[in-house]
C-alpha positions, 0 to 999 in steps of 0.5 A, spaced: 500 500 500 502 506 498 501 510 504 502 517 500 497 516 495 493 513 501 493 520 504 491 525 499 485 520 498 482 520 505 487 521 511 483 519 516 481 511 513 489 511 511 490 513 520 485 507 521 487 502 516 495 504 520 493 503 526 490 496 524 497 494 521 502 497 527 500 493 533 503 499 538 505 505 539 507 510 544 502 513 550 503 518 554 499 524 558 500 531 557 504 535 562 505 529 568 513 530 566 513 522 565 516 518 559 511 515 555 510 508 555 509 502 549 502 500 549 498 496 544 492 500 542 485 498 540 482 503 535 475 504 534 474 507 528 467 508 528 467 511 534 474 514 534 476 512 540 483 509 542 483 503 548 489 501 552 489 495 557 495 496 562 495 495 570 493 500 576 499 500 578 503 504 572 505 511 573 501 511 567 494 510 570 496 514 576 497 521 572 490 520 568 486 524 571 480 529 571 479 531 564 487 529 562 490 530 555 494 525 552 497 524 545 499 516 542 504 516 537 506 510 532 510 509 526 509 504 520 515 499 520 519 500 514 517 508 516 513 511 511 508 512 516 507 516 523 502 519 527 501 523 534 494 522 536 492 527 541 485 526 545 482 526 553 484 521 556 479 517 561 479 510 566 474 506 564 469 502 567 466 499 562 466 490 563 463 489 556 468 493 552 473 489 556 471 483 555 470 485 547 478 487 547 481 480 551 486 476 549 491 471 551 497 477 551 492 481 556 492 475 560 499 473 560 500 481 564 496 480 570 496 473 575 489 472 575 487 473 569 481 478 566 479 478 574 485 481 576 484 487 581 490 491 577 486 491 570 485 498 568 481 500 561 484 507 558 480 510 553 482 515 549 478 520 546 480 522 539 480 530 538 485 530 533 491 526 529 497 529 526 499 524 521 505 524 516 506 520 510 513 519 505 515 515 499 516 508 501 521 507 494 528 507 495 530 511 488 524 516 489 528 518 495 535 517 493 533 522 487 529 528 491 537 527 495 540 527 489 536 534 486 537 537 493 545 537 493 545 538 486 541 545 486 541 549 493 533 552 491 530 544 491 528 542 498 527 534 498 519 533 498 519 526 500 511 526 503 506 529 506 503 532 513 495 533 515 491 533 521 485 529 522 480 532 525 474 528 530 468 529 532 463 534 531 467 537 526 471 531 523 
């Protein structure tokens, strides 16, 4: 797939249809001064909302609090895809959303299982996404390189940047 491509056609299906290929990324909340922590994320594109399973015990849960912000950020694995997205963040307590997203990985973190007193449902409310797409050949790269060095005026366009924007007026 050309994510380029993808991305000038419709950037927020090409974010969703990521997500679903990039199994992981990158969660932290704005302003708790701590390093943010590689999560797997549950996208529902229907809903725009992004859920995480982790334990209570994480500085992590212990910095979401009334009315947090967070931002999660991933990338594609051959790097022609990247995108920081940023929402409130909330606990939750919603046993059917949990019971949907559990699975044999989420179990293998907490010794008793889906019961586990420590199991904590994050849900991240999307409010917008910066999303980057860039060329995934290797000689379109290597010329947009070879035509900068050649005139000092042309600066490599290797890709492009949007935000996606949700709800009301996404």
């Amino acid at each position: 797939m050309n994510k380029l491509n993808d991305l000038e056609t419709d950037a927020r299906k090409t974010l969703f249809d990521t997500m679903d290929d990039v199994p992981s990324g990158m969660l932290g909340v704005v302003g708790s001064d701590q390093h943010m922590q590689p999560m797997t994320h549950f996208a529902d594109r229907d809903l725009a909302e992004v859920w995480f399973i982790t334990s209570k015990a994480t500085d992590l849960v212990r910095a979401v609090g009334q009315g947090a912000r967070a931002q999660y950020c991933l990338a594609s694995g051959n790097g022609d895809f990247f995108a920081c997205l940023a929402g409130t963040i909330e606990q939750s307590t919603d046993s059917a959303k949990l019971d949907e997203l559990w699975s044999p990985v989420a179990s293998a973190w907490f010794d008793e299982g889906r019961e586990d007193p420590d199991v904590c449902l994050l849900k991240l409310t999307l409010l917008d996404a910066g999303v980057w797409a860039t060329t995934d050949s290797t000689a379109a790269f290597g010329l947009e390189i070879a035509r900068a060095n050649l005139q000092s005026s042309h600066k490599p366009d290797l890709g492009r940047h949007c935000i996606v924007r949700f709800g009301a007026e996404g």
